[in-house]
N, C-alpha and C positions, 0 to 999 in steps of 0.2 A: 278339335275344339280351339287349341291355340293360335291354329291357321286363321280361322272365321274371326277369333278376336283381332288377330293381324289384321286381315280386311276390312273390318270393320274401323277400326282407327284410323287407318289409311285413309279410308273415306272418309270417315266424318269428323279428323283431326282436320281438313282444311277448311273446311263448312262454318265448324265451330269457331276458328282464328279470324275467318271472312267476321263473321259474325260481330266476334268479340271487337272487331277493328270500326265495321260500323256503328257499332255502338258507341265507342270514343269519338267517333269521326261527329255522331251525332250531339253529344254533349258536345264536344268543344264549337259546333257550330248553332248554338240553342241561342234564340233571339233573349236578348235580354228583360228581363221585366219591367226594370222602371227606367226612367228621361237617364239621360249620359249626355252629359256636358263634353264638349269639345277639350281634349287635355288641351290645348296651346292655351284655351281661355279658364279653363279649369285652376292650372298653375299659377294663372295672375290674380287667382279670388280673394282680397285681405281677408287676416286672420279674425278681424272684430265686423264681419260682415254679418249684418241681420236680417237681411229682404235681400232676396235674388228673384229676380225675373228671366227667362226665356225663349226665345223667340226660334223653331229653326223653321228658316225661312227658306232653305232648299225643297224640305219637302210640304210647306206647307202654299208654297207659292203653285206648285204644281197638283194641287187637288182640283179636284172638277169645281167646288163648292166656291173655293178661293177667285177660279178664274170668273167663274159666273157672276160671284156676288163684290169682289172685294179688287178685282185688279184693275179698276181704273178710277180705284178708292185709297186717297193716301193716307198712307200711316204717318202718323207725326213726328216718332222718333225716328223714324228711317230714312226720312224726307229730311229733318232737320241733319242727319248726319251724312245725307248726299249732298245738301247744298257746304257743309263745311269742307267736303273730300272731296266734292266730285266725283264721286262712284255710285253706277246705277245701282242701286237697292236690288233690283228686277234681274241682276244679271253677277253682279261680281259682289254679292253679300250672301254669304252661304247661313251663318248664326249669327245672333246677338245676345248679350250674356249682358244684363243689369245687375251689379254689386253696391248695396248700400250699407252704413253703421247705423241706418237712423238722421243722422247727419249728413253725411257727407256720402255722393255716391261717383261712379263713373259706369258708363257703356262701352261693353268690349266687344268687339265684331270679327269675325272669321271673314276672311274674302278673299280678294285680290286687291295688294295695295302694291306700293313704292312711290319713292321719289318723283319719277319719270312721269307717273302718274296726278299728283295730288301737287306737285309742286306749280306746275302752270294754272291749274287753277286757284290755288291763293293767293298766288299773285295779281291776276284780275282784281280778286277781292281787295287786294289792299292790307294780305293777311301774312304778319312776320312769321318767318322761318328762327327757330332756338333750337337749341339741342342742350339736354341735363343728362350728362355723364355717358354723351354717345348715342343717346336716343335722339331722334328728330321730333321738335314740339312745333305745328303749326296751330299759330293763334294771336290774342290779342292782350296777350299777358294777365288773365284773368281766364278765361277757359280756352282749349285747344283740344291738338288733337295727336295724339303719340304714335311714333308708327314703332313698333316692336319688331314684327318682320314684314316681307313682302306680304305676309298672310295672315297678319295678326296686327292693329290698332285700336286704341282706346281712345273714348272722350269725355272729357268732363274738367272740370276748375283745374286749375295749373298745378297746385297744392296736391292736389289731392294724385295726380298724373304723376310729380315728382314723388307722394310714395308709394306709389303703386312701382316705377322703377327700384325703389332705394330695397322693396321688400322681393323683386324680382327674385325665384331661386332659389328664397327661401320658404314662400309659403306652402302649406302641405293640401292646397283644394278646400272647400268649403267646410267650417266649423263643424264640429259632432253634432249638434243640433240642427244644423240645415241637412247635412247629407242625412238625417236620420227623417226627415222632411221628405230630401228627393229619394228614396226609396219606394215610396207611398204614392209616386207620382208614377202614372203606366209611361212606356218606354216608349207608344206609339204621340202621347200628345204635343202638337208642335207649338204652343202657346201656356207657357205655367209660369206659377206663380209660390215659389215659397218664405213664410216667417217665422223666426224664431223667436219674437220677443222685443222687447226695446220701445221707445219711443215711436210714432207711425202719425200721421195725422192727413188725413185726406184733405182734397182740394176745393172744400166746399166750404161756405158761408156758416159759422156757429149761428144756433138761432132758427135758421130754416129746415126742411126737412129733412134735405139731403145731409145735410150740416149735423144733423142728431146721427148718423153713420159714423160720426166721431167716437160720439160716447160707446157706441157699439164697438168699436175697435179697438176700443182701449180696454175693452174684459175679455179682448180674445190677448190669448199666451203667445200662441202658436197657432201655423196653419199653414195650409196649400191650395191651390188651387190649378185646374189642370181642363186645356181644348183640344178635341179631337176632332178635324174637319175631313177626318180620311171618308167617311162614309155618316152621310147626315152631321149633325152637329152632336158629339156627346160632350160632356163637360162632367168633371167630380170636384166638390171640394168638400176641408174639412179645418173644424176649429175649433183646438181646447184652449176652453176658459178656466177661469181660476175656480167657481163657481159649478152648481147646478143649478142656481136660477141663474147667471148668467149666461149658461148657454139656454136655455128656456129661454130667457126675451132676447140674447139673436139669432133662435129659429123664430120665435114669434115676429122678429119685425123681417124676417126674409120673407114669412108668410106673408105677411100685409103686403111689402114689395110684390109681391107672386099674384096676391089678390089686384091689386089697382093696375098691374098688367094688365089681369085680365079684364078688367073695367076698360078700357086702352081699345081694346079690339074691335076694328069697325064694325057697326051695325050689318053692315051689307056682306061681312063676312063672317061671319056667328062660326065657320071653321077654323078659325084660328083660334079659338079657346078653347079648342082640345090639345093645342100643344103645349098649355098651362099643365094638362095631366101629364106631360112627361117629366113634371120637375119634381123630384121627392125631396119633402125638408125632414130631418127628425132629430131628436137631443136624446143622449145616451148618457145618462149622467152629465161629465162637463163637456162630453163633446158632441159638435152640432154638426152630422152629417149631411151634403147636397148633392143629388145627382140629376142630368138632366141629360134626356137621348131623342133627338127630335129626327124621324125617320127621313130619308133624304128627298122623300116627294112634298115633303110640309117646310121644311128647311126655306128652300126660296121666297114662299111668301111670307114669310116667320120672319126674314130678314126685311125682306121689303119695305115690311109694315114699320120696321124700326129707322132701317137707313134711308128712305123718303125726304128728300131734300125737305 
């Protein structure tokens, strides 16, 4: 009897340790759940930061959806911050990371940068070279552009550039209220958007329609929002208000938006107002859920119809 237990241990001690080893092997290699910021840009995030935007543009420049619809389409903030560096967006800009207080913001970019790089071309511009405590600041003494490493650069107002150095080192990554934000945000989306609060005011006219998206803004607390171009277009976001009727009237005026969409849709294509039914709006108490997953054969003409010169 003692024997067969020998044997059998023998055997199925190495089975079991195999086992037990790819199971760690398998945790420690488990895809993350939600967005993850680039530490190099992670560590530059001020501590009174209320609105974070980001962008990874590695893997989203490489989706089918991107090159079909969007690559010979410019982005404004990327084009704005190629023509101040000189660095292709398309090739040596891997993330971009927006930090604002409400007030005051800067764009932080992952890539390939240096001197050898970025310095011949401001000078064409006509653009001075400064440096605050070691850093290199190209610009025009009102906004620039900071090189932190070969692989890490910020842009925005001078002010705001020198504290963003002066806090270098010390900050600990995004406030408990935003990371508690980017958790809720899925790991796969390469376009989000999170808020904590504070001051916000969009870019539109008080007075007109778009312009009423103000007052809406200002009864949201908190929120995110989040794109996923890996397969069709899915999109989530989410917003608690202070309120139960204010999240009630900004699911109701997203409805209206959802509705004159579909008003929108050409006659001669009466198929595109099924991709109205992917968008789901609902208010759960103070918070107003939105999700929308547009299958990837409806997707191109879904865009068309919008980005149409």
């Amino acid at each position: 009897m003692s024997a067969r237990i020998g044997t059998f241990r023998r055997r199925t001690w190495p089975t079991a340790m195999a086992v037990f080893f790819l199971a760690l092997a398998g945790c420690g290699s488990q895809a993350p759940s939600s967005v993850k910021i680039d530490a190099s840009l992670e560590t530059l995030v001020p501590g009174d930061t209320t609105l974070m935007a980001g962008a990874r543009l590695e893997s989203l420049l490489k989706t089918p959806l991107y090159q079909r619809n969007f690559a010979k389409r410019q982005l404004p903030q990327v084009e704005e911050f190629a023509q101040r560096t000189g660095i292709d967006p398309r090739k040596d800009l891997w993330e971009l990371l927006y930090a604002s207080n409400g007030g005051a913001g800067v764009l932080l970019a992952r890539g390939k940068f240096g001197d050898e790089m970025m310095e011949p071309n401001f000078e064409r511009q006509g653009v001075a070279r400064s440096s605050y405590k070691g850093f290199p600041l190209y610009g025009d003494g009102r906004q620039a552009v900071a090189l932190f490493s070969p692989t890490v650069a910020a842009a925005g107002a001078v002010e705001a550039l020198r504290r963003l150095i002066d806090e270098r080192g010390h900050s600990a990554g995004p406030p408990a209220a935003l990371a508690a934000k980017l958790k809720q945000i899925p790991a796969t989306a390469q376009f989000w958007a999170a808020y904590a609060g504070g001051p916000i005011h969009l870019p539109f006219e008080d007075g007109t329609p778009l312009g009423n998206l103000n007052k809406l803004v200002a009864s949201v607390q908190s929120g995110f929002f989040s794109f996923d171009l890996n397969s069709g277009l899915n999109g989530l976001a989410r917003a608690d208000c202070a309120t139960d009727q204010d999240a009630e009237q900004v699911a109701g005026a997203v409805r209206a938006l959802i509705g004159i969409g579909r008003l929108s849709v050409p006659k001669d294509h009466p198929e595109l107002a099924a991709i109205y039914d992917t968008i789901r709006v609902s208010a759960e108490q103070q918070r107003v859920n939105l999700s929308i997953a547009v299958p990837e054969a409806m997707v191109d003409p879904f865009l068309a119809m919008w980005l149409r010169p």
